[in-house]
N, C-alpha and C positions, 0 to 999 in steps of 0.2 A: 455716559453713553458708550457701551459698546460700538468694538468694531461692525458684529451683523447686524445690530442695530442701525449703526450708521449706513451701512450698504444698501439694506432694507429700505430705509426711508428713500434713500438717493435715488432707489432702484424703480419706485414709486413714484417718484416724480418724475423719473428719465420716460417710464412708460405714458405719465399723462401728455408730458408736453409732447409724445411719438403721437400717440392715438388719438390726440385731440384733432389733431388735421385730417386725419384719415376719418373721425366721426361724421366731421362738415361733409368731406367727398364721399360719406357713402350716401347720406341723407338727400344730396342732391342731385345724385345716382339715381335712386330711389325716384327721388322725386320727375326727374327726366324719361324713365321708366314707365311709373302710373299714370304720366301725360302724354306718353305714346311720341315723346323724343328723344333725340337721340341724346346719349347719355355720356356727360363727361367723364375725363379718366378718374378714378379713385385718388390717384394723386396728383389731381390741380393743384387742391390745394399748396401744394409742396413747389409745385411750379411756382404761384403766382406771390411765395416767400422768397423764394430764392430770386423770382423777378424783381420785388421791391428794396431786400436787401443789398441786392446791386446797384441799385437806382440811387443817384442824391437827393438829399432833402432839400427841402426848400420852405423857407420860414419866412410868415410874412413881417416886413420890417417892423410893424408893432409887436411883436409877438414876445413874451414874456417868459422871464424862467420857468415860471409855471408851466407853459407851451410846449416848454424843452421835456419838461421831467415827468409829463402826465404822463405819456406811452409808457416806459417804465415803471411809474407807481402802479400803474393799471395792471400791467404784464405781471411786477411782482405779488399784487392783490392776489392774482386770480393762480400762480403757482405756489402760494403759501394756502389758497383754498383748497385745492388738489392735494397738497401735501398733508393736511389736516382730517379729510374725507376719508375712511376706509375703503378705499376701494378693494383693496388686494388684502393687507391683513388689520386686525385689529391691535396689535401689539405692536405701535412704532413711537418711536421717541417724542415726533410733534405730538401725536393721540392727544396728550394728557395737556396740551399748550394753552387749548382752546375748547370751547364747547359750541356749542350747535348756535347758542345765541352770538358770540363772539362771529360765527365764521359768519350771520346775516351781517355783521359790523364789518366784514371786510368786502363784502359786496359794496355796502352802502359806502364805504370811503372810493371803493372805483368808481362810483356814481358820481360820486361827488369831484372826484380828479377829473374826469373825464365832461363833466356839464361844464366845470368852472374851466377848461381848457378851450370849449368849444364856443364861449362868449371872449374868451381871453383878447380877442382880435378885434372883435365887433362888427363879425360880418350877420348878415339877419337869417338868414338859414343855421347857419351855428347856435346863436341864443334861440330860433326856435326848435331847433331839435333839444336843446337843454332843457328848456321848460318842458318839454313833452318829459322826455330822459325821467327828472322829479316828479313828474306826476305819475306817471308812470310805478316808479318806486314807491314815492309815497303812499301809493294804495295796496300795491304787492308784499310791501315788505311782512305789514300787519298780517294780511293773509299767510305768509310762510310762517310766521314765530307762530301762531295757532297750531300749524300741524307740526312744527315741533315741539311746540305743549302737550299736542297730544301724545306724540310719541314716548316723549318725558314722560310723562304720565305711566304708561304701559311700563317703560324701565326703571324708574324713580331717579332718573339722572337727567340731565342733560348732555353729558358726556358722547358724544356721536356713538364713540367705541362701544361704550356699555349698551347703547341703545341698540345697537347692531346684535351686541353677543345676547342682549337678552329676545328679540325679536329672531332670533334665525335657532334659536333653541326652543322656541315656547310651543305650544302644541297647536297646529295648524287648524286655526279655524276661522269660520267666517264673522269679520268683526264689521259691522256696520259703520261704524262709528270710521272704522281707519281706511273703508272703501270712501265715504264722504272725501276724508283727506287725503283721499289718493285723488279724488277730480279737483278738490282745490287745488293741489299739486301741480298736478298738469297744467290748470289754467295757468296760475301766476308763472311757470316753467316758461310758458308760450308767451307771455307778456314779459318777462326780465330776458329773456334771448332775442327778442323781436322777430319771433316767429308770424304767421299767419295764425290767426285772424285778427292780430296785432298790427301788425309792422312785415313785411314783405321785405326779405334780405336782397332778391334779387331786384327790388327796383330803385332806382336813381329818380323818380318823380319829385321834385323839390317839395311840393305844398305835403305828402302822404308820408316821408318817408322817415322814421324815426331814429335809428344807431346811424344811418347813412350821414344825416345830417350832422350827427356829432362830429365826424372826422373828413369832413368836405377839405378841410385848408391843411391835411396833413399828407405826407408823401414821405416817399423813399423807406427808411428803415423803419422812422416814426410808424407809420402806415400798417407796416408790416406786424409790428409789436401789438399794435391793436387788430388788426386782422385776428392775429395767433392769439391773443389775449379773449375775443368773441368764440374761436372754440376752444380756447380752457373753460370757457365759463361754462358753453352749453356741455360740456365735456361733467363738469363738475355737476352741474344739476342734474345731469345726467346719472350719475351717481349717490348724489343725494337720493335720488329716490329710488334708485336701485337698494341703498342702502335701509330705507325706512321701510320697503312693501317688499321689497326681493332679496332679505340680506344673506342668502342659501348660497354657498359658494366661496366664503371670504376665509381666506387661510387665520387661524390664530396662533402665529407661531412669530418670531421675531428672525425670521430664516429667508433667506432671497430664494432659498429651493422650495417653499412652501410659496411662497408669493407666485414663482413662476408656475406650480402645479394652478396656484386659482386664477391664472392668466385667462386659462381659455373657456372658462366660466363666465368673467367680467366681460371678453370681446365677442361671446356668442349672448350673453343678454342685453350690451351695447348697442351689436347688431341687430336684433330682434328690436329693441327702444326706439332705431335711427328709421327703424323700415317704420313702424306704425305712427312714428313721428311726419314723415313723408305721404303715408296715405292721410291722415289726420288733415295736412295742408292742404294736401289734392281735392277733398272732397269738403273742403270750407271756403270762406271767401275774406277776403279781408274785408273788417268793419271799418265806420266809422271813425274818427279820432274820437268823435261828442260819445262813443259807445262802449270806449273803453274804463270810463271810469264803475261802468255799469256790470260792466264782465268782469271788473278786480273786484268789486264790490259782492257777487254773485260769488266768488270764489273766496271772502272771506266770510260770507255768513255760511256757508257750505261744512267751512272748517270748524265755523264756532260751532254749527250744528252738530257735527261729528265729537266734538273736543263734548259737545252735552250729552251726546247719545252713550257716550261711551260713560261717562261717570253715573248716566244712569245703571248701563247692564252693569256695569263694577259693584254695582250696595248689593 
């Protein structure tokens, strides 16, 4: 590994774990905005880090090594996922680490750190935000590996990068098949971040409320780690499908000055993702729990449908 190599990748993750909090404060900018409220600062978020940071934790006395170590595996999950994602360039050292199907496995192990933390105690709002958490995944997951088959498909890789360099080079057209998988995208996106019409981040209602529930019995730093660890993730999906429908703008150079020219590329289509994400919310309503297995299901035959349309126009 090269030295600009090494700076490049570092350089890449230094900007997600920046931008990831600032994504949250602008979406809910946004969203404070198109409800005709008043609208918090861009940098709460960064506030309410620095407020937990400082705070102590407090661990219930059952509470298990496991209890201790999930904020971190999660935290680490979700900055080895960013670090893997081209956001900036396609030429970095992790690139070749992993593939599109591996990064769905490092989700699925935060899921997994994160459910088994949230029974860890045995309080009953915790196991049931857990079992929602897996069902949840369990139906999402299928839905994403489709539109990364599809994608695969299109580049004959799996490889994120190759998929990136072959979609931001191929000649612009309108592909049915990878609009299908751009709505299944979005759904499963809105159901793994516990968006609306999913899961409602801004409520504490005990019986509705699903990532809230996960981390009810965590506080102080723990707290904080998973705060910041929910927008790497939405930070990273974020990217993911900037990556698969928008990949125009991604430097391919192994150079930190080429990175920083596709900086403001990445934070103006961010932006533009965080605002339609915002009205998206505004003008839906949160479903059902009994309705959600119905909307992951709706978004993975969407995908399969796509992944068929496409292998039709391809013969």
């Amino acid at each position: 590994m090269s030295i600009s190599g090494l700076l490049s990748q570092m350089l890449e993750i230094a900007i997600a774990i920046a931008l990831a909090p600032i994504l949250t404060g602008w979406v809910n900018q946004c969203r404070a905005w198109l409800q005709n409220r008043s609208a918090p600062s861009l940098w709460q978020p960064y506030r309410m880090l620095h407020k937990l940071f400082n705070k102590e934790s407090v661990l219930a006395s059952n509470a298990s090594p496991l209890f201790r170590a999930a904020p971190y595996v999660v935290f680490g999950c979700m900055i080895l996922a960013t670090a893997i994602i081209p956001t900036l360039s396609t030429d970095l050292p992790l690139a070749t680490a992993a593939d599109a199907i591996a990064l769905v496995g490092l989700f699925a192990l935060a899921r997994v750190f994160i459910s088994l933390a949230a029974m860890d105690v045995g309080t009953n709002f915790g196991s049931m935000g857990a079992r929602r958490e897996m069902l949840i995944g369990f139906l999402a997951e299928p839905a994403l590996l489709m539109v990364l088959f599809l994608a695969s498909l299109i580049s004959k890789s799996t490889s994120l990068t190759t998929i990136v360099q072959t979609l931001a080079h191929r000649e612009f057209t309108i592909d049915p098949g990878l609009a299908m998988a751009g709505v299944a995208f979005t759904m499963v996106s809105l159901a793994e971040n516990a968006r609306v019409p999913v899961d409602n981040p801004a409520t504490h209602l005990e019986l509705t409320m699903i990532h809230e529930a996960l981390i009810l019995e965590y506080s102080g730093r723990h707290l904080a780690l998973f705060e910041w660890a929910a927008s790497l993730k939405l930070f990273a999906y974020s990217c993911i499908g900037l990556a698969l429908f928008f990949p125009w703008g991604v430097a391919e150079a192994q150079a930190p000055l080429a990175m920083l020219l596709a900086l403001p590329a990445l934070v103006f289509k961010l932006a533009l993702g965080g605002f339609l994400l915002a009205v998206l919310e505004t003008v839906s309503a949160k479903m059902r729990i009994f309705r959600v297995p119905e909307f992951l299901a709706t978004a993975f035959l969407l995908a399969v449908i796509g992944l068929l349309v496409h292998l039709l126009l391809s013969k």
